[in-house]
C-alpha positions in Angstrom: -39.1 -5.1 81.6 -37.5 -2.1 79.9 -34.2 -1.8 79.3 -32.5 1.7 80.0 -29.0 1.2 81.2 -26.0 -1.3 80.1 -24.1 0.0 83.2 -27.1 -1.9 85.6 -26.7 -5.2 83.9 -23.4 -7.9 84.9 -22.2 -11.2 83.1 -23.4 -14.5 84.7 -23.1 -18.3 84.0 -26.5 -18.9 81.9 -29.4 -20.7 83.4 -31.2 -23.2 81.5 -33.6 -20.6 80.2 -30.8 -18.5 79.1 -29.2 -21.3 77.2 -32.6 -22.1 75.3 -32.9 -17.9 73.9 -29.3 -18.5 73.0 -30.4 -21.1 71.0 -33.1 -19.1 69.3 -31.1 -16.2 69.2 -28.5 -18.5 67.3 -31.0 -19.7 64.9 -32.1 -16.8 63.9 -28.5 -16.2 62.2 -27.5 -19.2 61.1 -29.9 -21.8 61.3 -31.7 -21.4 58.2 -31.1 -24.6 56.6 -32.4 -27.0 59.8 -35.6 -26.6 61.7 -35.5 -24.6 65.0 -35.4 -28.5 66.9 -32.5 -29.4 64.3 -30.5 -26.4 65.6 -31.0 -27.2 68.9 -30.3 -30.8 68.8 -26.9 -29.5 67.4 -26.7 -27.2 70.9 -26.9 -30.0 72.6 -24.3 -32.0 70.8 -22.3 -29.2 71.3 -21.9 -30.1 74.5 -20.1 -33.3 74.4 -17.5 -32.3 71.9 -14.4 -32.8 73.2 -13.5 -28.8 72.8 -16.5 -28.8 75.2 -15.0 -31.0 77.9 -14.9 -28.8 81.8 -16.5 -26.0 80.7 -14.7 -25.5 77.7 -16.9 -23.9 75.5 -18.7 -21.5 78.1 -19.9 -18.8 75.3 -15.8 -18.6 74.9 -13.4 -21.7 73.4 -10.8 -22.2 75.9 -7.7 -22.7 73.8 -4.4 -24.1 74.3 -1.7 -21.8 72.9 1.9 -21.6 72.5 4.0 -18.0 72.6 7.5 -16.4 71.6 8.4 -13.5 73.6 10.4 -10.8 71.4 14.1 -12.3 71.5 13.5 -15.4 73.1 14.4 -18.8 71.4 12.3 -20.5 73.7 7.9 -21.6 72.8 5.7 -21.4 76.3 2.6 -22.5 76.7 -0.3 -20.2 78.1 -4.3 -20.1 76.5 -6.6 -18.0 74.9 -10.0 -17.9 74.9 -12.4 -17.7 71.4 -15.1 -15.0 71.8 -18.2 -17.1 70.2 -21.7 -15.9 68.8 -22.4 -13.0 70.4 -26.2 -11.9 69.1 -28.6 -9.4 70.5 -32.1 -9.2 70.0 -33.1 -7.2 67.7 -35.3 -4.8 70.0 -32.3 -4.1 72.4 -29.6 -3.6 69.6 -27.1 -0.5 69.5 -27.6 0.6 73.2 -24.9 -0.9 74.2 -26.0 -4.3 76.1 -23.5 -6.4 73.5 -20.1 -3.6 74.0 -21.0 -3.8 78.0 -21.5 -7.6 77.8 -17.9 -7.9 76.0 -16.2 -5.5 78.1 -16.9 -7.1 81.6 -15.7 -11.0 79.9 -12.5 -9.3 79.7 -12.7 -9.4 83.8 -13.4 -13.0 84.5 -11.0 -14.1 81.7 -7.8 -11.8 81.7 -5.5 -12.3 84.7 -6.2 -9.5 87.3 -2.8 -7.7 87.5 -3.3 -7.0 83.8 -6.5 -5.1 83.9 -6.6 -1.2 84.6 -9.0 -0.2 87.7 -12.4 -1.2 86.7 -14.4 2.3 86.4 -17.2 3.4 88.1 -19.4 4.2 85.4 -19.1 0.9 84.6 -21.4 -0.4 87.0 -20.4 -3.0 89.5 -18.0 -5.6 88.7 -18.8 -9.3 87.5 -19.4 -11.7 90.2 -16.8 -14.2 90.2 -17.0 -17.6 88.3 -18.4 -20.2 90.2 -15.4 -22.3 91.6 -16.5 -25.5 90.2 -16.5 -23.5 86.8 -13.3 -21.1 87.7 -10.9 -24.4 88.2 -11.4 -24.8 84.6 -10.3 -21.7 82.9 -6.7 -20.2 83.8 -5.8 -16.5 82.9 -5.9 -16.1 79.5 -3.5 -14.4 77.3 -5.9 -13.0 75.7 -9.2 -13.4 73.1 -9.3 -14.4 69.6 -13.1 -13.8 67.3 -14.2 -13.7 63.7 -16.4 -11.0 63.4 -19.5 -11.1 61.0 -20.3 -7.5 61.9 -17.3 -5.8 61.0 -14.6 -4.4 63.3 -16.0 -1.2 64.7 -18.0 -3.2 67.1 -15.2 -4.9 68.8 -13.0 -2.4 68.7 -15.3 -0.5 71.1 -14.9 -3.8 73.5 -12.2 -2.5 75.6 -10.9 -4.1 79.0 -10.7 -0.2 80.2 -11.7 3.1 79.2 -9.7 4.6 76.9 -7.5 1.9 76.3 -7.4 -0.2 72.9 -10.7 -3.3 71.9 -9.8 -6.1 69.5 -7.4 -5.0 66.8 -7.9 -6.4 63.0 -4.6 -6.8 60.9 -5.6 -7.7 57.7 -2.9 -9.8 56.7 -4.8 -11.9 59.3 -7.7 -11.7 57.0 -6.8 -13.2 53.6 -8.3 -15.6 51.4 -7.7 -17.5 48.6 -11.1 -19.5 46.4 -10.5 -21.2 43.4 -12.6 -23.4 41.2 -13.3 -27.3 41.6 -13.1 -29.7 37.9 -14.6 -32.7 39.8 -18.1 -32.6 38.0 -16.6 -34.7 34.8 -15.7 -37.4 37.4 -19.0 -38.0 39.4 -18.6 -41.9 39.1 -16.3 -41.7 42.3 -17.1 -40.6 45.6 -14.8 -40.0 48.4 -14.2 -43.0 50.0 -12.7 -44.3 46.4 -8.9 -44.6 47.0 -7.7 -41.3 45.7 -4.0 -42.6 46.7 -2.9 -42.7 43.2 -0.8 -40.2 40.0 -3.1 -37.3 39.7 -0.8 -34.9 37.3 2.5 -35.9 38.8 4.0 -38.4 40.9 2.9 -37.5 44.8 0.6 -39.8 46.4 -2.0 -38.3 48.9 -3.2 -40.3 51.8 -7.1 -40.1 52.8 -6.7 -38.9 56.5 -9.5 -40.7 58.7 -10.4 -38.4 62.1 -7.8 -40.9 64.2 -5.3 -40.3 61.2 -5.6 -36.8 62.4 -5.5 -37.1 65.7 -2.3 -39.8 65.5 -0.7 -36.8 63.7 -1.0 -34.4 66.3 2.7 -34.3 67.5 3.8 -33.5 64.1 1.4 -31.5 63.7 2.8 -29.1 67.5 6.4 -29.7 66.1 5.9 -27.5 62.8 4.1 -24.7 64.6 6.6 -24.4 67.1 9.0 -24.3 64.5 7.2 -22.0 62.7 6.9 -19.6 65.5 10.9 -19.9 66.4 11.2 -19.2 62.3 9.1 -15.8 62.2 10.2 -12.7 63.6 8.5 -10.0 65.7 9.0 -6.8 68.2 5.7 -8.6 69.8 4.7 -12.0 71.5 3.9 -14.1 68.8 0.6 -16.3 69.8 0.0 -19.4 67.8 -3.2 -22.1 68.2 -1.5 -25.3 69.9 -2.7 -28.2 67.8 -2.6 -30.3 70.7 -5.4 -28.2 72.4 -8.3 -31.2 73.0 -10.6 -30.7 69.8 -9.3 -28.3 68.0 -7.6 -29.9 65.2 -10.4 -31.6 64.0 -13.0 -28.7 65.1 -14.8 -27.6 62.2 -15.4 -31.7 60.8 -16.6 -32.3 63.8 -18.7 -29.1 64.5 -20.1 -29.5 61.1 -21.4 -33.5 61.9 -23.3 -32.4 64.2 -25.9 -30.9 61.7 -28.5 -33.2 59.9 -26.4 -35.2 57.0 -26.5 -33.4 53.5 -28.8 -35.4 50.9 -25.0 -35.8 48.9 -24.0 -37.6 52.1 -23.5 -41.4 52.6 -24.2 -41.5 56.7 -22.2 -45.1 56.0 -19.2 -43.5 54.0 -17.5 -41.6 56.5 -15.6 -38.2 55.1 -12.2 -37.9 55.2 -10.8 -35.3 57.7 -7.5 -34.7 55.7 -4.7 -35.6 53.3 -1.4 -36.7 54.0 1.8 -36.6 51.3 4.6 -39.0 52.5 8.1 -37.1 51.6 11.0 -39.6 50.6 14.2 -38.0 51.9 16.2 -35.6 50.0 19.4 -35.6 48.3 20.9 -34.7 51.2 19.7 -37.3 53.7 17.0 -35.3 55.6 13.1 -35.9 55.4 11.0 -32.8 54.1 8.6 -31.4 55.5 5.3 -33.9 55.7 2.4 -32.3 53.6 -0.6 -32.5 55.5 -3.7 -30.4 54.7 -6.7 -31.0 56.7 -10.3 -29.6 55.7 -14.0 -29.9 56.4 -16.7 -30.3 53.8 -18.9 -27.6 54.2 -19.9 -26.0 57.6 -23.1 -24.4 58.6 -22.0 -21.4 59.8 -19.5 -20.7 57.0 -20.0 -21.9 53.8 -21.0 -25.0 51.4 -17.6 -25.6 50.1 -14.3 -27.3 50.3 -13.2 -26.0 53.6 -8.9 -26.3 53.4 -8.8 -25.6 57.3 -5.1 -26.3 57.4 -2.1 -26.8 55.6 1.6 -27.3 56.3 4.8 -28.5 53.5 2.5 -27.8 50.8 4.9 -26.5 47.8 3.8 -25.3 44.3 5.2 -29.1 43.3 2.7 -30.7 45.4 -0.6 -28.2 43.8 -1.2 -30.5 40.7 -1.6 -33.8 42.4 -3.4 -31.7 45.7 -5.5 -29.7 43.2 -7.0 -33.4 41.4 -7.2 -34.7 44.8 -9.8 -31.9 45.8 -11.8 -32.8 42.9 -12.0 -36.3 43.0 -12.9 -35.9 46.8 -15.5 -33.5 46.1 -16.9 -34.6 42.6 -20.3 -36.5 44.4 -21.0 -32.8 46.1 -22.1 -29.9 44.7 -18.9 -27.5 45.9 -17.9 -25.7 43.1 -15.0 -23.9 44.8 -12.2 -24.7 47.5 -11.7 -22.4 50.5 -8.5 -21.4 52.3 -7.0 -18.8 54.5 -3.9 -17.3 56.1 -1.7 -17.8 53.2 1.3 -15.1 52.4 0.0 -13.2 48.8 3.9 -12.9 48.0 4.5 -17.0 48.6 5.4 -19.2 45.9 2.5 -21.4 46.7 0.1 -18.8 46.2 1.6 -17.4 42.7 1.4 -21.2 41.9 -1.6 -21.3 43.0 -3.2 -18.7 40.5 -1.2 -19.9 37.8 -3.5 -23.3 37.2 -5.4 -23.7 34.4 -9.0 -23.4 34.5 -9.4 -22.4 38.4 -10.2 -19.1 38.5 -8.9 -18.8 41.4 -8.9 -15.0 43.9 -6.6 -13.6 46.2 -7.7 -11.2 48.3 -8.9 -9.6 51.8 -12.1 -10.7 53.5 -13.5 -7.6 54.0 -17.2 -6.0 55.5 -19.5 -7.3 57.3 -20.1 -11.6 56.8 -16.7 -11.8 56.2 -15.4 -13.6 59.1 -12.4 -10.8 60.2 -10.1 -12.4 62.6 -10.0 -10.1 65.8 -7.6 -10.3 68.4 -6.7 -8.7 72.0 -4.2 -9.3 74.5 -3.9 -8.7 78.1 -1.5 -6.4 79.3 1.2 -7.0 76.5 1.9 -6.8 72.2 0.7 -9.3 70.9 0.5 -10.9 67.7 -1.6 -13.9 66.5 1.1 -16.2 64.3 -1.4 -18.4 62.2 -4.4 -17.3 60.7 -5.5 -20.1 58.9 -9.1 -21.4 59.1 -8.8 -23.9 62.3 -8.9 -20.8 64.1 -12.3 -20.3 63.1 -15.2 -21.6 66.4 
């Protein structure tokens, strides 16, 4: 059947057919290391992740949040939903299925009394969610994406006409690569206990996936902190660490691929590394350092994913810095990966100041460069961490 008009077409749960072009669809971007059934045995894992759990990963992430109204001292709770994978095919591209698609999820996911008459030359509106499906996902603040397509795309993905699509800030898009020395040490593979003087006298801690998990509290207390720290004229939205899966997201997303021929299936890889702080001078406990990360990911890169960090300071980058290598020295990464850090820090001048790392600070810019996008529903918003456990 031909296609002539976007404004004829509505949003629907997926039937099982649906599900199985996604998966093709999918493929066809970023399945290029696995065979088609590979892929889809990964769709189906997919499934029982625990970000998956009631309907949680319904073409969207549902993800808990935490927010600072302008001038409040006081971190809510609300959720936000990740716009996933949004492909086309290629005979029905740029005619506007994708921008209508887009537009009407803004319907079933924003809360009603936020959303501006729905216009006529729209169409009809969605049918509601399904009430078994509908129980699952509350109004969301609003929708978080990394494009691979640029921004003019969903910028055009308005809840209205007229009004503003996802806005890009490009402090939200910065990056930071820099060069692994592990190659000289290929005698020791990750599970070797790396809890030992590299360049200075911190000690990191291999971080197992319960590790992680365990450290979840800590890991809600420093963002909240963080977002009563930073100042805004908006609502400052941060990722709730505690939101189930998303901590250990892109690890976990990235098992579900077929092991890399580097990969012991018996060794298990470490999910993150943890610096234990002796107290200061002054009686009070730092900080912890903990940095989590993901080796590789199929959808991003084959590299030393840094996913997040927290109490990292240019002290700590020696011993980190030797810690990366000796983790990664069995692999073939040649370069670490990490976003959302401020250019101007300390960390960062640090940072470029090691020997022998070549390492680049800079925007992630065009089209493949995973822009982080962000609307919100019927208020100024502003996302507050942009570091790569965003990314789904």
């Amino acid at each position: 059947m031909a296609l002539e008009h976007p404004e004829e077409y509505t949003v629907i749960i997926a039937s099982p057919s649906q599900r199985e072009q996604h998966v093709r669809a999918t493929y066809e971007v970023w399945g290029e290391a696995m065979t088609l059934d590979e892929w889809r045995l990964v769709a189906e894992k997919e499934d029982d992740g625990a970000w998956a759990q009631n309907h949680g990963d319904t073409t969207w992430y549902r993800t808990k949040c935490m927010l600072r109204r302008p001038g409040s001292r006081n971190v809510e709770s609300g959720w936000y939903y990740g716009l996933t994978a949004v492909v086309t095919p290629v005979q029905h591209c740029r005619k506007g299925y994708a921008t209508h698609m887009c537009r009407l999820l803004h319907l079933l996911l924003a809360p009603a009394s936020s959303l501006p008459p729905f216009p006529p030359e729209w169409g009809s509106p969605p049918p509601p969610l399904p009430d078994i499906v509908r129980t699952h996902f509350p109004p969301g603040l609003g929708m978080v994406l990394e494009s691979l397509v640029g921004t003019e795309f969903y910028e055009q993905c308005t809840p209205g006409p007229g009004g503003p699509g996802y806005t890009f800030d490009k402090r939200h898009s910065r990056q930071l690569t820099w060069k692994l020395l592990g190659k000289s040490n290929t005698a020791h593979g990750p599970r070797e206990d790396i809890a030992v003087e590299a360049r200075g006298s911190h000690v990191w801690e291999m971080l197992s996936r319960e590790d992680v998990e365990a450290l979840v509290p800590t890991l809600v207390a420093t963002q909240q902190a963080r977002l009563l720290r930073t100042t805004s004229t908006r609502t400052l939205i941060a990722p709730d660490p505690s939101s189930q899966g998303f901590a250990t997201y892109l690890p976990d997303h990235t098992s579900l691929a077929p092991h890399p021929s580097w990969q012991d299936p018996g060794s298990p890889l470490p999910f993150g590394l943890r610096l234990q702080h002796t107290p200061t001078p002054s009686g009070t406990d730092e900080e912890t350092s903990i940095v989590l990360l993901s080796f590789g990911h199929f959808q991003l890169v084959d590299q030393l994913l840094i996913t997040f960090l927290q109490g990292v300071t240019p002290k700590h980058l020696p011993s980190l810095l030797a810690s990366f290598d000796r983790l990664t020295a069995h692999t073939p990464f040649t370069e670490g990966w990490v976003w959302g850090l401020d250019p101007e820090s300390e960390l960062v001048q640090a940072w470029k100041e090691q020997e022998g790392r070549d390492v680049r600070e800079n925007l992630r810019e065009g089209d493949d460069a995973f822009q982080i996008g962000s609307i919100w529903y019927g208020f100024e918003g502003e996302l507050a961490d942009s570091q790569m456990w965003l990314v789904d």
